[in-house]
N, C-alpha and C positions, 0 to 999 in steps of 0.2 A: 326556575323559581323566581327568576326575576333580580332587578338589583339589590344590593345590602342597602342600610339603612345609612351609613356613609357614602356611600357611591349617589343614593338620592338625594341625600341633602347636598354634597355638594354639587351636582349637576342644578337641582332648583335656586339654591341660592346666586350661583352663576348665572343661571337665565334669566331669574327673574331681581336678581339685584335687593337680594333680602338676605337677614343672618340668622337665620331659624339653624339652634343646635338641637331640637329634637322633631321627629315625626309627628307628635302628638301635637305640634302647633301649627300644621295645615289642618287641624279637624274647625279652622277659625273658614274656611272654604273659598277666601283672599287670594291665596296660591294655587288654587285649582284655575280659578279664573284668566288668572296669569299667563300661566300655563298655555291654555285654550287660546289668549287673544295674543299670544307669541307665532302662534301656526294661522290664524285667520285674521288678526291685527284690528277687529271689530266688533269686541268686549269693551261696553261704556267703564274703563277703569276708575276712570275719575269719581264713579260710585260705587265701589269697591270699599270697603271697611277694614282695611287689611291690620289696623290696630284694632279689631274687635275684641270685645273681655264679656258682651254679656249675652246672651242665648239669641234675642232678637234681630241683633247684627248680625247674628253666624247664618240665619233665615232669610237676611238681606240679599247679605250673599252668595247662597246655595238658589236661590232665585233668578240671581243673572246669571248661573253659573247653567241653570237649568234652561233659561232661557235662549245659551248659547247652543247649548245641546240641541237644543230642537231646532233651531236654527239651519243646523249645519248637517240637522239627522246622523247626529249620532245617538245611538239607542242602548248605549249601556245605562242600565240602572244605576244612578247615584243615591247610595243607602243612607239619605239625610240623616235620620237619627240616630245611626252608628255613631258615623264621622264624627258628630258634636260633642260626642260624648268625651271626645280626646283620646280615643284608646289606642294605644299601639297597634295592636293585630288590626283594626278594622284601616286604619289611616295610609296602614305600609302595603296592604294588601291592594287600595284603591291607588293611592301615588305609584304600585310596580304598572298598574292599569294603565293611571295616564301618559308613565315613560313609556310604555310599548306605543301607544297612541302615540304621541309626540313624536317617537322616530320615527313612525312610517308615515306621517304626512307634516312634517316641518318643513317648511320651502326652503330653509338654507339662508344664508346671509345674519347680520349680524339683526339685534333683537335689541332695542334701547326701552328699557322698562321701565324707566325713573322718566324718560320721556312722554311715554302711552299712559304713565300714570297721572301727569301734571302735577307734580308736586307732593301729592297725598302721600302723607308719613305710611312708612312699612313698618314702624315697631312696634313689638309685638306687645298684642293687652296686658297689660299688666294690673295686679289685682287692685281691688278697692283699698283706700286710705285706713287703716285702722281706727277708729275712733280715739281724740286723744285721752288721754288717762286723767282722770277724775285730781282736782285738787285736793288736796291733804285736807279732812274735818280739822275745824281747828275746834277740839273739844272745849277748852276756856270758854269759845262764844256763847255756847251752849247754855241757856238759862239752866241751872239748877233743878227748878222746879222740873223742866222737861224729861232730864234727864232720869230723875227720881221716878217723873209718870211712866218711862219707859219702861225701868225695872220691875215697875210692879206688875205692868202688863199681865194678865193673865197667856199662857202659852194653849191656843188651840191642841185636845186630844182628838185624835183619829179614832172612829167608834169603830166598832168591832165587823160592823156590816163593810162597812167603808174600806176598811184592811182585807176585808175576802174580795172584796170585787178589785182590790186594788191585785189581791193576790194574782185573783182568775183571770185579768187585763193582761200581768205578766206572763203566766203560762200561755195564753192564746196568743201573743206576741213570740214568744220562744216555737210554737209550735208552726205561725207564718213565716219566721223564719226558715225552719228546715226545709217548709215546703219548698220556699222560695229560693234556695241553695239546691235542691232537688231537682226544679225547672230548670235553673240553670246549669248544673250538668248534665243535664237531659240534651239539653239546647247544644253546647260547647259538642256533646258526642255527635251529634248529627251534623252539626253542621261541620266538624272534622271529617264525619263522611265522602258529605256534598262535594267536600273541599279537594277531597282527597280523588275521586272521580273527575272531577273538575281536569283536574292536572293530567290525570291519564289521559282523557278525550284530547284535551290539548295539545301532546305528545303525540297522539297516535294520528292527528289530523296532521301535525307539522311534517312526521314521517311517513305518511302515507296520504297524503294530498285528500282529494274526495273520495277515495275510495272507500267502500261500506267497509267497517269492521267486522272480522270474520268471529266465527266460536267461541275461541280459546278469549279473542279481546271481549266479547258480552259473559263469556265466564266468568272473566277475572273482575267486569265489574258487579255483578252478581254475589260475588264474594265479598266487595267489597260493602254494601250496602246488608250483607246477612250477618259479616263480622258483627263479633259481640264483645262484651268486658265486664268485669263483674260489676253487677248490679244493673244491666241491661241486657240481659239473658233473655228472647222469645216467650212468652208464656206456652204452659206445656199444651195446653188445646188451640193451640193454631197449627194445620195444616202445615205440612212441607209446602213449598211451590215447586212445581217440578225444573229441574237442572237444566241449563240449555245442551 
């Protein structure tokens, strides 16, 4: 299954000389790059945004990061618009990737990353300035007369047409919502699937080299791809496929 989520930060923070306390702040793709120019030492760090905070940075750098990849031919998919997102599961699943990578081709020797970076700050983005908070009215200033205009204001009503459309805006918002709760449990089940397959193939290659997987192992994933749970039940006129 790969490292914990301790075990990977502190091995990245060691390597790459950063104090990232959670997983969710390499989806900034700063530390991916790191990473990569730690094993081939010829990633342009220096334009690296590793205090990135806003979406276009994090595309800077999933850019050189993609650039290195192809470089060096390696061919895993980096799932940019996962990553960005900050999610736990997408970020700890790709950082167990690049530790397996890392180990089998690091050349060894020590790795100076505050050096390959030239300087460029590693802390982490931090959010935008709050805006400051509005001076106190000082009512006294307030001409009289204004104040009086104010009160009497008339108060816009809301006509009757205006309240059902506003009603039926509601409803059809409540209702893309459930869709959109729907897809994504739809989404999260399959690709626990995928996931889930994923992991056996990988298992059954580590302990059985090239050799073709026999019956019992295209059974068991067969099984695992017709597994079902409620509210993802087959519909009932679809065919069986037949069993290996």
């Amino acid at each position: 299954m790969g490292e914990s989520r301790t075990e990977l930060l502190a091995w990245l923070n060691d390597l790459c000389q950063v104090n990232y306390t959670k997983i969710e702040q390499c989806g900034t793709g700063a530390v991916h790059c790191a990473i990569i120019d730690s094993i081939y030492r010829d990633v342009p760090l220096s334009k690296v945004k590793f205090a990135a905070k806003h979406e276009y940075e994090y595309v800077a750098n999933y850019k050189i990061l993609q650039a290195a990849f192809d470089k060096h031919k390696i061919d895993n998919h980096i799932p940019v618009d996962r990553l960005m997102k900050c999610k736990f599961q997408d970020n700890i699943e790709f950082m167990q990737w690049m530790k397996k990578y890392w180990d089998q081709y690091y050349p060894g020797g020590a790795y100076d990353a505050a050096a390959r970076r030239g300087g460029v700050s590693t802390a982490v983005g931090t959010p935008l300035k709050k805006a400051a908070a509005a001076a106190p009215v000082n009512r006294s200033a307030i001409a009289p007369a204004a104040l009086g205009a104010a009160k009497s204001a008339p108060i816009p009503s809301v006509s009757s047409d205006m309240a059902k459309k506003m009603q039926e805006m509601t409803l059809q918002a409540e209702e893309l919502k459930e869709t959109v709760g729907q897809v994504e449990k739809e989404r999260d089940f399959y690709f626990s699937k995928l996931r889930e397959i994923e992991l056996y193939v990988s298992g059954a290659l580590e302990q059985g080299g090239d050799q073709v997987m026999g019956k019992e192992s295209l059974a068991h994933i067969q099984a695992i791809m017709y597994k079902t749970e409620e509210g993802f039940e087959p519909p009932a006129n679809v065919e069986e496929t037949e069993t290996f």
